[in-house]
C-alpha positions as CSV (number, residue, x, y, z in Angstrom):
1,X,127.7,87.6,129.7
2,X,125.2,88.4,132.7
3,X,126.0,88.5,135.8
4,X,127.4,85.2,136.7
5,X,131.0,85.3,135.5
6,X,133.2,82.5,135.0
7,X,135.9,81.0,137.1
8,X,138.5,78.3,136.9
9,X,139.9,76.8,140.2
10,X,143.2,75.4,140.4
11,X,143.9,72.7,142.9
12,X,145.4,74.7,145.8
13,X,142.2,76.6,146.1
14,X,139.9,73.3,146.8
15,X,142.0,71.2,148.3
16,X,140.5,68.8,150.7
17,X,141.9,65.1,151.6
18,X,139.6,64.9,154.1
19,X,136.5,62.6,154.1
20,X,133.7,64.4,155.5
21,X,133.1,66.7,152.0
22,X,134.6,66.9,148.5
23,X,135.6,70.3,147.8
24,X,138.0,72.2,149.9
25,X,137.8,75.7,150.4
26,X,133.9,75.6,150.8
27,X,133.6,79.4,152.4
28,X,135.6,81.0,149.4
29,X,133.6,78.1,146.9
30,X,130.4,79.4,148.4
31,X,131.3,83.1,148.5
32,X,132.3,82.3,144.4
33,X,128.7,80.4,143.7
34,X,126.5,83.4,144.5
35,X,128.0,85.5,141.5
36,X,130.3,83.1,139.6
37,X,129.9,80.2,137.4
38,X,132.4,77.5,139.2
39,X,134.6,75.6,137.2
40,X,137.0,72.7,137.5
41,X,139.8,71.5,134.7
42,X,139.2,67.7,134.8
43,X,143.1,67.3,135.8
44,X,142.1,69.2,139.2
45,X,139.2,67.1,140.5
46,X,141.1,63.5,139.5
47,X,143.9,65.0,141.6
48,X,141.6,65.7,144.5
49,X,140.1,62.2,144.3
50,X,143.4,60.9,144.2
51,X,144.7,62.6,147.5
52,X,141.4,61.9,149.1
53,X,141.7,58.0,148.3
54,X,145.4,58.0,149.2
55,X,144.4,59.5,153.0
56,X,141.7,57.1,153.0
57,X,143.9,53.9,152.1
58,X,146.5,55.6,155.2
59,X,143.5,55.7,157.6
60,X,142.6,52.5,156.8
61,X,146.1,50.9,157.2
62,X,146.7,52.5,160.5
63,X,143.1,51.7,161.6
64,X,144.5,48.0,161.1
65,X,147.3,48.0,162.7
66,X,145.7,49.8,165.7
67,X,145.0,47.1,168.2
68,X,142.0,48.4,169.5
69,X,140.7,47.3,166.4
70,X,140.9,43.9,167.4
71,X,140.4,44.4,171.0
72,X,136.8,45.7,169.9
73,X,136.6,42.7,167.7
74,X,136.2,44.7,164.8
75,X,135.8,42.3,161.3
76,X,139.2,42.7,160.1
77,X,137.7,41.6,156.4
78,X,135.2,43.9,156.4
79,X,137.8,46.8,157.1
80,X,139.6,45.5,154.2
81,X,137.4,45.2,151.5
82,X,135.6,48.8,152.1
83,X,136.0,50.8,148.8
84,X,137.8,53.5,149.2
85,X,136.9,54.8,145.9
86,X,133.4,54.2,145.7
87,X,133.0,56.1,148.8
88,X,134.9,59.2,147.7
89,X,132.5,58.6,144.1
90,X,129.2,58.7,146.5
91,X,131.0,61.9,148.3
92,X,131.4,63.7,145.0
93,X,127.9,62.9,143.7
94,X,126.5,64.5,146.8
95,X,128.4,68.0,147.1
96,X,126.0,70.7,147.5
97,X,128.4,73.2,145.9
98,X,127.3,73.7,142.0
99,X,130.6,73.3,139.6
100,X,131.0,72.0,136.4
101,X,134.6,70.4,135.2
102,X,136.1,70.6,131.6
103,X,138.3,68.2,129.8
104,X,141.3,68.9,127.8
105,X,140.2,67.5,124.1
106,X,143.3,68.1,121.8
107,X,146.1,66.1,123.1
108,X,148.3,67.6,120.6
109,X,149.3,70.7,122.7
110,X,151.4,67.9,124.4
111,X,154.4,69.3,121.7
112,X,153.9,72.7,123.2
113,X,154.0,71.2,126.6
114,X,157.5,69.3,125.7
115,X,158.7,72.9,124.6
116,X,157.9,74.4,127.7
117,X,159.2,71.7,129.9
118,X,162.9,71.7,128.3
119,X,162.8,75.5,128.3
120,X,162.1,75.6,131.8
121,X,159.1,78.2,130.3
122,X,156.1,78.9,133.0
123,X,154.3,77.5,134.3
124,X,156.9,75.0,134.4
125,X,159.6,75.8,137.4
126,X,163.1,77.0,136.8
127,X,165.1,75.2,138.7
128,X,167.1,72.9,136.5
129,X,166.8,70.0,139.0
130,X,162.6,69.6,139.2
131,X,160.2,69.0,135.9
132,X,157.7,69.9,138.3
133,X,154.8,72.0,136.1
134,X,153.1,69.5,134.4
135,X,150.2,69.3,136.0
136,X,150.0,73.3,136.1
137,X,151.1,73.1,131.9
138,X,147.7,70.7,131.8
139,X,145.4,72.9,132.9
140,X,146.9,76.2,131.3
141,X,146.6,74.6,128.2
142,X,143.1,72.9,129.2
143,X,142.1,77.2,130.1
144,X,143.1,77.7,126.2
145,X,141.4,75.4,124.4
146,X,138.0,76.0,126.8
147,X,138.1,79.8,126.0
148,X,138.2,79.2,122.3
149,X,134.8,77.3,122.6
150,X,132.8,79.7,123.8
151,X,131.3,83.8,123.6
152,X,132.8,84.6,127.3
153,X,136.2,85.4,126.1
154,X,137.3,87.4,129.1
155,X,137.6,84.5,132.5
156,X,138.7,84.2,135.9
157,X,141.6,82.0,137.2
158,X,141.6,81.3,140.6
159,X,144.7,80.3,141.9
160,X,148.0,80.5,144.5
161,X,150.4,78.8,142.1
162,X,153.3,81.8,140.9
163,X,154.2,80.2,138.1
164,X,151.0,79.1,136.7
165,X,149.7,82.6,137.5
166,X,153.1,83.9,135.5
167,X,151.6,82.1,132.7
168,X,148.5,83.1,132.5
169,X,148.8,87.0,133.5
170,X,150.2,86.3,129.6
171,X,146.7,86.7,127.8
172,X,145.0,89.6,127.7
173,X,141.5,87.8,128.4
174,X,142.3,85.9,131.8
175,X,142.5,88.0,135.0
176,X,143.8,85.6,137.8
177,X,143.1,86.2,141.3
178,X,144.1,84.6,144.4
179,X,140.5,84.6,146.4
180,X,137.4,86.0,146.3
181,X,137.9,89.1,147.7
182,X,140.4,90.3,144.8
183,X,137.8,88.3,142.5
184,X,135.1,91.1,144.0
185,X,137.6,93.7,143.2
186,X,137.4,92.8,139.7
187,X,134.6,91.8,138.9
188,X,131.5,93.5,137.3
189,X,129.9,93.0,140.8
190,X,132.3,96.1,141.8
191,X,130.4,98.5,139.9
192,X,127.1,97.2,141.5
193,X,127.7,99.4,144.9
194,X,125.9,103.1,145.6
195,X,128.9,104.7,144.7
196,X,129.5,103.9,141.4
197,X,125.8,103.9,140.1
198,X,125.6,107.5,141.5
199,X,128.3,107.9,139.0
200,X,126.3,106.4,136.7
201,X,123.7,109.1,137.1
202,X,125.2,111.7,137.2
203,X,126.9,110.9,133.8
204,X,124.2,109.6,131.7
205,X,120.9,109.4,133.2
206,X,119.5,109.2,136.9
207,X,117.5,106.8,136.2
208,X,120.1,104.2,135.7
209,X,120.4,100.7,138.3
210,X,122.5,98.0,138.6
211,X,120.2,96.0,136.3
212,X,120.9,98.2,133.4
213,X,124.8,97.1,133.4
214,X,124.2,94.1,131.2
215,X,128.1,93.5,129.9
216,X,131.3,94.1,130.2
217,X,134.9,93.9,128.7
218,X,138.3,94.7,129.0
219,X,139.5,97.2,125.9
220,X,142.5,97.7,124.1
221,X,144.0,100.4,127.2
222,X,143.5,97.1,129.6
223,X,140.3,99.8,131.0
224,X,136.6,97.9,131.5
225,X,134.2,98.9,129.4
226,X,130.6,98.8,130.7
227,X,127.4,98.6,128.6
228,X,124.5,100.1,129.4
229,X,121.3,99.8,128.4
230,X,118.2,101.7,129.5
231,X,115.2,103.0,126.8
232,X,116.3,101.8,124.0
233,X,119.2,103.1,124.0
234,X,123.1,101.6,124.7
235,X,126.3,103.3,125.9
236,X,129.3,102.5,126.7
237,X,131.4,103.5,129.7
238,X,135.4,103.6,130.1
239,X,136.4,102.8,133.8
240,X,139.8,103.2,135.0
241,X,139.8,102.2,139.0
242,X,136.2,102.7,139.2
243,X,136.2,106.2,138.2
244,X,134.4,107.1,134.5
245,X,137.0,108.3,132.0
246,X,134.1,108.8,129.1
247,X,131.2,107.3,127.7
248,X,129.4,107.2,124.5
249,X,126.2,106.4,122.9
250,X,126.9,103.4,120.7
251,X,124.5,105.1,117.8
252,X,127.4,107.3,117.3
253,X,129.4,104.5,115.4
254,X,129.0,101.3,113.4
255,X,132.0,99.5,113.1
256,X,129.7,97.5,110.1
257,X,130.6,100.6,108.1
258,X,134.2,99.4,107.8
259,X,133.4,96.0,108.0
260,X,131.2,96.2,104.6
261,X,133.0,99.1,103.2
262,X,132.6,99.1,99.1
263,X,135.3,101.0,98.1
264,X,138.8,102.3,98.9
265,X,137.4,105.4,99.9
266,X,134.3,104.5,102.1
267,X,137.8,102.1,104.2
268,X,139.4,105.4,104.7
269,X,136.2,107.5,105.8
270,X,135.0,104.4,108.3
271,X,138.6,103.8,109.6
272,X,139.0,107.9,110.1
273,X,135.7,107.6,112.3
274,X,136.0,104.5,114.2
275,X,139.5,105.5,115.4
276,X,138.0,108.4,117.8
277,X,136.1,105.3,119.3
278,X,138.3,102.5,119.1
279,X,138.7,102.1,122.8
280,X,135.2,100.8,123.1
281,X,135.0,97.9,121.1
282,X,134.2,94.6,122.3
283,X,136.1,91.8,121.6
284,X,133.3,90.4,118.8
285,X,133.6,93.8,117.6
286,X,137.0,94.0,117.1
287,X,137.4,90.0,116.3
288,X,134.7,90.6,113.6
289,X,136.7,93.8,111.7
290,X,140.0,91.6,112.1
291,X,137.9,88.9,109.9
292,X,136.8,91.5,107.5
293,X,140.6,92.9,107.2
294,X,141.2,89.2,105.6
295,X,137.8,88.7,103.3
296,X,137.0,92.6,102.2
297,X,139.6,93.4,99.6
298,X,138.1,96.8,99.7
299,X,140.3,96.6,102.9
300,X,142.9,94.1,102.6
301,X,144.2,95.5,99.4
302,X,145.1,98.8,101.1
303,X,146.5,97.4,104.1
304,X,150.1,99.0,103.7
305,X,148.0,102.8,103.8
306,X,149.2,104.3,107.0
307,X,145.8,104.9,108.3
308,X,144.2,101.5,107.4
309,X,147.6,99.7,108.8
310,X,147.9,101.6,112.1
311,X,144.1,101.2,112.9
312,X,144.1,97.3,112.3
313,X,147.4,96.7,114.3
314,X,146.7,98.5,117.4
315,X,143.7,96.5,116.9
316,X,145.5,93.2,116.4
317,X,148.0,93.9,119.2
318,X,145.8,94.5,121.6
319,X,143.4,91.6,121.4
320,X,145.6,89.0,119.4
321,X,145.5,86.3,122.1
322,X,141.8,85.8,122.1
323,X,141.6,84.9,118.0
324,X,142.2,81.9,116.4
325,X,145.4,80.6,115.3
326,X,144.5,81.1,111.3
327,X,143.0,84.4,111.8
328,X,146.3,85.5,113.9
329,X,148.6,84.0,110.9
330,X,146.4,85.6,108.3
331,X,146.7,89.6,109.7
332,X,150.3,88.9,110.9
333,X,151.0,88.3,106.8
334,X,148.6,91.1,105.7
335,X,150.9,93.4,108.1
336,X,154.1,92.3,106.9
């Protein structure tokens, strides 16, 4: 994952319906580029165009009806035909701020967005008398289908909307923030400070820097989990409000011995192992032994054993929102 961490803006963060630039909130925006990986849902910036040509066409009415536009003998034709649009498309092709948008691509979700609507469900409002949500329904659904498609699954939402954020403080792999400053809080540039490295000595070797923290994830506790690499050699580190709970050298388990077990027994012996250090997994990690639990039948057939079944659903539980839908059906019938 690096450094550079992703993050999704909604509209009330940038917006801007003014003509001078084409993002709004350009301190926070530029606070966010230095660390972050900027990203728009393609619903956001048409909406931001959209406002931007709308104050423009105002502007330009008013402008016309101003009399001093034709007491300075101002070409009433040439204030009509100037393109409001165009100029707003020249705006955006020249913002200095780095971003990059994504588009929703399967337009069947719009079921799921019906179901939420008539349920009044977030991030749609409650109030019987509005249908407002929509656009909000669009981009949490648009946030779904984008962390499916790639190895980051643990994002940033940026956003001030309560029922959106009501919505999305639903999965387990989105933390949503309100500005940067929360976004600093937690993010893996926290643990970047004197303070915590020093920590980092002390527990495992002193000559560890920031540069050595080369991931992070959030485990089945909700706790990060930092990986460290230095020599050769990789740890892992259990955070809980910046403060080390434990660490351990990853050479100390293979979670490949349960995922290739060859035999009943050798399921038992890896599961009795891995659970003392369950609560560092990754999410590949734990994806990848959910997959196994559904192709190895050296697992899958002794599924209903108390260890094997307790293991894989505190597993499953903790970290079903970021698998697929098939792979989420698949364990839900194994566990039945």
């Amino acid at each position: 994952m690096g450094t550079f961490e992703k993050v999704i803006f909604d509209t009330n963060i940038i917006r801007n319906i003014e003509h001078k630039n084409f993002l709004g909130g350009r301190d926070e925006l530029k606070k966010f580029s230095k660390v972050a990986e900027i990203i728009f849902p393609d619903i956001v910036i048409e909406e931001l165009k959209s406002q931007k040509i709308k104050q423009l066409e105002n502007h330009k009415r008013k402008f016309l009806e101003n009399p001093f536009h034709g007491l300075r003998n101002i070409n009433q034709q040439e204030t009509e035909s100037f393109d409001n649009e165009a100029y707003i498309a020249d705006l955006e092709s020249k913002e200095d701020i780095k971003y990059s948008v994504i588009k929703l691509q399967d337009y069947s979700v719009l079921e799921q967005i019906k179901e939420l609507a008539i349920k009044k469900l977030p991030p749609f409002e409650k109030n019987d008398n509005t249908d407002k949500g929509f656009k909000d329904a669009y981009i949490y659904f648009t946030i779904l289908e984008y962390l499916q498609s790639i190895s980051d699954k643990y994002i940033f939402v940026c956003t001030k909307d309560g029922r959106l954020k009501e919505a999305l403080q639903k999965l387990s792999n989105v933390s949503v923030v309100k500005d940067f400053e929360e976004f600093r809080k937690k993010s893996i540039t926290s643990f970047y400070d004197e303070y915590f490295i020093n920590q980092l000595k002390d527990s495992i070797s002193p000559n560890i820097t920031e540069k050595n923290i080369t991931d992070y994830w959030l485990n089945i506790n909700g706790n990060y989990i930092l990986l460290i690499e230095f020599d050769d050699k990789k740890f892992v580190v259990e955070v809980d409000q910046r403060e080390i709970i434990s660490f351990e050298n990853t050479n100390n388990y293979n979670v490949n011995d349960l995922i290739n077990s060859g035999s009943f027994a050798m399921t038992h012996s890896a599961v009795a192992i891995l659970d003392n250090f369950k609560q560092y997994f990754s999410d590949d990690e734990i994806i990848n032994i959910l997959e196994a639990t559904t192709k190895n039948n050296q697992i899958y057939w002794i599924i209903s054993d108390n260890d094997v079944k307790q293991f894989i659903s505190e597993l499953f539980e903790a970290k079903k929102d970021i698998i697929s839908n098939e792979l989420k059906t698949e364990i839900e019938n194994l566990l039945k």
